[in-house]
ZAMARGU-4260 file (C-alpha; in steps of 0.2 Angstrom, whole numbers, plus 5000, padded with zeros to 4 digits):
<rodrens>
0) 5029/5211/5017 | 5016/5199/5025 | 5020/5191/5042 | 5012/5173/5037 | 5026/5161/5034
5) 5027/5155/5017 | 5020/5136/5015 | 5035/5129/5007 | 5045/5135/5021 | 5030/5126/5034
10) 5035/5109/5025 | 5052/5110/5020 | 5059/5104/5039 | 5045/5087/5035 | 5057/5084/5020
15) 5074/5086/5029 | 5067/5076/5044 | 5062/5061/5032 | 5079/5063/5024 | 5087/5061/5040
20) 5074/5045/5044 | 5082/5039/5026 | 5097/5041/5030 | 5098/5033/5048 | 5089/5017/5038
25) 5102/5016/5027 | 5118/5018/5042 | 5109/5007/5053 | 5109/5023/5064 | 5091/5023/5066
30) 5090/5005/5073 | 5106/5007/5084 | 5098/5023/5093 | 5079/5012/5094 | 5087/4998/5101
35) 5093/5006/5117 | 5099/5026/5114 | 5114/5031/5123 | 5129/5046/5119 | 5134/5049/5100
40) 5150/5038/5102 | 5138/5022/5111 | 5126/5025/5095 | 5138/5026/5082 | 5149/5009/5088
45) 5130/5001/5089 | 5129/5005/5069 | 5146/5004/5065 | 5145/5024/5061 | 5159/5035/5062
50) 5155/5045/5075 | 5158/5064/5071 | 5143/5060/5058 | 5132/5049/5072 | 5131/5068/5083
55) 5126/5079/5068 | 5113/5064/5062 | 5106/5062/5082 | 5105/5080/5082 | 5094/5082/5069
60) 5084/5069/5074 | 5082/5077/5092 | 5079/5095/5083 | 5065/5083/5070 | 5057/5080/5087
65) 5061/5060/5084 | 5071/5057/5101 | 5076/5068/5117 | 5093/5071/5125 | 5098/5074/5140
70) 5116/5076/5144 | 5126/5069/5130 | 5113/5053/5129 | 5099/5050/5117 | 5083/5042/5118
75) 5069/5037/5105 | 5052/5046/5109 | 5038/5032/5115 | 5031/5038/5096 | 5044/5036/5087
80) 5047/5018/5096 | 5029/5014/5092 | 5030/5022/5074 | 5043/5009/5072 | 5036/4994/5081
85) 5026/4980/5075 | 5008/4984/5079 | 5010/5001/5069 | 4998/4998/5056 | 5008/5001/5042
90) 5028/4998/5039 | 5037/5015/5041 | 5054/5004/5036 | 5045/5002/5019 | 5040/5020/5014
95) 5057/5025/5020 | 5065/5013/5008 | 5052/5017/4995 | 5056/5035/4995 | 5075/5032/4993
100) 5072/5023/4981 | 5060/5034/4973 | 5073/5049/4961 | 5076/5034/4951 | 5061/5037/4942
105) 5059/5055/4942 | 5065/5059/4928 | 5054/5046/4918 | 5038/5056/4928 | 5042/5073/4924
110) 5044/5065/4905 | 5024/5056/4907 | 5018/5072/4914 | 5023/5081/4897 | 5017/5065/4886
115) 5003/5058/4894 | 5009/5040/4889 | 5012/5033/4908 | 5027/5025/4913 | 5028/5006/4909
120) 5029/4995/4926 | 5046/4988/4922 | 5052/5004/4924 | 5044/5010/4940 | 5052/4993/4948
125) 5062/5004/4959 | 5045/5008/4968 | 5048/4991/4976 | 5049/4993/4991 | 5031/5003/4993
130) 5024/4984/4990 | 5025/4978/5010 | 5018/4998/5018 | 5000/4990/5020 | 5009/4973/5026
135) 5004/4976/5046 | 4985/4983/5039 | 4982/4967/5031 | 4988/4957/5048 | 4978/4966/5057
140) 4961/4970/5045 | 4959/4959/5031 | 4949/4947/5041 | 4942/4954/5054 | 4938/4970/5049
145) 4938/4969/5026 | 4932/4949/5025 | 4921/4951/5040 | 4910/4965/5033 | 4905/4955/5018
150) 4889/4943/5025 | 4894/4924/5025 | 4911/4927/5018 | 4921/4921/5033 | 4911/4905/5035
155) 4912/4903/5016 | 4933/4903/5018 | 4932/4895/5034 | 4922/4878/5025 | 4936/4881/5012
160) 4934/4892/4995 | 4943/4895/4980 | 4952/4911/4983 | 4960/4924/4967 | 4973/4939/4974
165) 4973/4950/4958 | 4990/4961/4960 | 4995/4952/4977 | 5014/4961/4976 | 5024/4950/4989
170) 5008/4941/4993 | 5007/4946/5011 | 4989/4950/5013 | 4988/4932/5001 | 4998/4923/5014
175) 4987/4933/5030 | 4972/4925/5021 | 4980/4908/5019 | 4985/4906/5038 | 4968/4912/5042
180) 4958/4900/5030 | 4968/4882/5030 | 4957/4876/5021 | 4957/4889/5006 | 4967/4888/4992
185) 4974/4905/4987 | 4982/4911/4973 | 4988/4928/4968 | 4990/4934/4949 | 5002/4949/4946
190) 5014/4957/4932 | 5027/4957/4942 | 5027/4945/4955 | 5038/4949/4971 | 5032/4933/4981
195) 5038/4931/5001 | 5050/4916/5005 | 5038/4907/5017 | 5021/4909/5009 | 5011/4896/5018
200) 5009/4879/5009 | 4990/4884/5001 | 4996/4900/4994 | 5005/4902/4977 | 5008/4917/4966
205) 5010/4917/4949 | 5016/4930/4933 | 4997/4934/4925 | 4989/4950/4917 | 4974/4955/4927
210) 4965/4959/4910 | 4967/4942/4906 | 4966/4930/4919 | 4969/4910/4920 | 4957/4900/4916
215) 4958/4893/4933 | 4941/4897/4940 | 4929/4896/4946 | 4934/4907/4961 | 4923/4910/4978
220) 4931/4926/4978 | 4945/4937/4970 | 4949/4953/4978 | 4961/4966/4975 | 4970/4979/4988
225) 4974/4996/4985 | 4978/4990/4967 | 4964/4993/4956 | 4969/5012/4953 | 4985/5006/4946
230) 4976/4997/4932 | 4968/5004/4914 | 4949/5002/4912 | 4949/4994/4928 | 4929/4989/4922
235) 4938/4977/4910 | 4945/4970/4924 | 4930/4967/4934 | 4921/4962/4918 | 4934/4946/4918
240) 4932/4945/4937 | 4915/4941/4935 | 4918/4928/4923 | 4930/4921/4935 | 4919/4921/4949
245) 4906/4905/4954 | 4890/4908/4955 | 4886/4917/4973 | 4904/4923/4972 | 4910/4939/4977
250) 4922/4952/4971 | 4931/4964/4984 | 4939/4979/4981 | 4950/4991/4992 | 4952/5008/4988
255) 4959/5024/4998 | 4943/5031/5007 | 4944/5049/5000 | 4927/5057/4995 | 4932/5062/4977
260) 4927/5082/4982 | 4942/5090/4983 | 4936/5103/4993 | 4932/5092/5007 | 4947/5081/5005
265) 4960/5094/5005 | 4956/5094/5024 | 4961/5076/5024 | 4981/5075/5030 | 4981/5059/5018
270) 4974/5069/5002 | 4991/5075/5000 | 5001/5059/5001 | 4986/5050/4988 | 4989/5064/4977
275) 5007/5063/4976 | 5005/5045/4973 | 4997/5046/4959 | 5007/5057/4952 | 5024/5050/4955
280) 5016/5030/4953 | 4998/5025/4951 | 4991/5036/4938 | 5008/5033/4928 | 5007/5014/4927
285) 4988/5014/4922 | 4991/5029/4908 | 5005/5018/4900 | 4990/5003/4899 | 4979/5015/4888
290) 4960/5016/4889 | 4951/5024/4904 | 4961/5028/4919 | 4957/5031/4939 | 4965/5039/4952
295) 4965/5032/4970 | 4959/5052/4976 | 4942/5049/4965 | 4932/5040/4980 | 4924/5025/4977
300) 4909/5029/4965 | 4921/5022/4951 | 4924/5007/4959 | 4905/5003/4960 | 4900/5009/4946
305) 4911/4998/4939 | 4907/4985/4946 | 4888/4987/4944 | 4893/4988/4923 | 4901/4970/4925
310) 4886/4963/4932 | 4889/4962/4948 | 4873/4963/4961 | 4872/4970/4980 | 4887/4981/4978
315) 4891/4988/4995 | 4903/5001/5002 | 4910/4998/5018 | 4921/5012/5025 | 4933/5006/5038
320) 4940/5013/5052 | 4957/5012/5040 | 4955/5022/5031 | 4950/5011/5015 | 4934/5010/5007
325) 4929/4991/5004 | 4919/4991/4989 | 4912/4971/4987 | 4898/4964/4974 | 4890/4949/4970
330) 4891/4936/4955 | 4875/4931/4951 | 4879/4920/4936 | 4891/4907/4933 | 4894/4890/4937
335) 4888/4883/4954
</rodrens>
């Protein structure tokens, strides 16, 4: 019998570990031992937790590597503290509440993995929460990082622009723009819209089909984030962007970063959770649309390639240090 461990047995402790994460989310355990530690009984009356259940959870979570203990007290980890804190660059709280949330559907996955027909969106709502992960990306990329690598694009929002969020979700990255660009108007167009209460006063999100947008245009620029994957014949979609855009206007288009050889991205720790994705979620909702579909673990040659058959001009690619690939093109028709 071989000595090497068998892989399943290398990832099974992630899985019991991100149960317990869950779990401590859902207790309040989790916030209780971050906000200042402290013994199992101090934990437990800080979550309102019964406490013979607070030691085996805070146990774990010290075996899980997420907090130290010394002497009957506990402590979160500086990691695990900055894991949950505000400039983590995505939101931890939301793929926790994602993945809870997430058994719902499987049995309506392993059913599209035997048809091939997708799963239609109403039914993947229990993916919900996933929507506000990138939240903390957008506050701290979309402009200077995404916007600013497209030429003239900042200044053109700063002057003030027409401005189209194509599947914006709870509008976050729509409302990150707004408060950046007072004098832009935004407005996001999605299937099921999830809109934030306190949206900023030149941001509104509306129920639309991104296959058949308003006639609301012309726009300055419509982008869409992380979402385009989700979609069937996504060069539809860009087709009616461009017919949406100004003349001059520009198209942006964030997509995992992955190279599309899967040789090379199976090294990627990120390959895996793409993968997944697509599996459980992205490839589902755009199979149950019909027509041609892409996954988000493809790379970006699809995304410019469609967009070069809708007529759009200077395509560029420009890979952040975020791990997204920002595809944008240019309108070259259309009204002034």
């Amino acid at each position: 019998m071989s000595d090497e461990t068998p892989l399943i047995f290398e990832h099974l402790p992630g899985l019991y570990a991100v149960t317990l994460l869950q779990i401590g989310r859902r207790t309040g355990l989790l916030d209780a031992v971050l906000a200042n530690g402290g013994t199992a009984q101090e934990v437990g009356d800080r979550a309102g937790a019964d406490h013979r259940n607070a030691v085996e959870w805070l146990r774990g979570m010290t075996a899980a590597g997420y907090l130290t203990h010394s002497d009957g007290r506990f402590q979160a980890t500086e990691m695990t503290r900055m894991t949950f804190g505000p400039q983590f660059p995505v939101s931890v709280t939301s793929i926790l509440d994602g993945l809870w949330a997430a058994p719902q559907v499987y049995d309506d996955v392993i059913a599209a993995i035997r048809t091939g027909t997708g799963i239609q969106s109403e039914r993947l709502s229990p993916y919900a929460p996933f929507v506000g992960v990138n939240t903390p990306m957008y506050e701290m990329a979309l402009v200077e990082d995404w916007i600013a690598a497209v030429p003239g694009l900042s200044h053109r929002l700063a002057e003030g622009a027409r401005v189209a969020e194509i599947a914006p979700g709870n509008g976050s990255a729509a409302a990150v723009l707004g408060r950046a660009f007072p004098r832009s108007t935004v407005v996001g167009y999605d299937l099921s819209p999830q809109a934030l209460p306190d949206l900023p006063a030149n941001v509104s999100i509306r129920r639309a089909d991104a296959h058949d947008l308003p006639v609301e245009g012309p726009f300055d620029l419509v982008y869409c984030l992380d979402a385009l994957h989700h979609m069937s014949d996504p060069a539809s979609v860009l087709k009616g962007v461009h017919g949406a855009l100004a003349r001059g206007g520009v198209v942006l288009v964030a997509e995992n970063d992955l190279t599309g050889d899967l040789d090379q991205d199976a090294q990627n720790p990120s390959a895996l959770i793409a993968y997944t994705s697509s599996v459980i979620y992205c490839l589902q909702e755009a199979l149950a649309g019909g027509g041609v579909v892409h996954s988000c673990a493809e790379g970006t040659r699809w995304v410019v390639d469609a967009m070069e058959r809708a007529g759009f001009a200077e395509v560029t690619v420009h890979h952040s240090d975020t791990g997204y690939a920002i595809v944008h093109g240019v309108a070259t028709d259309g009204p002034q």
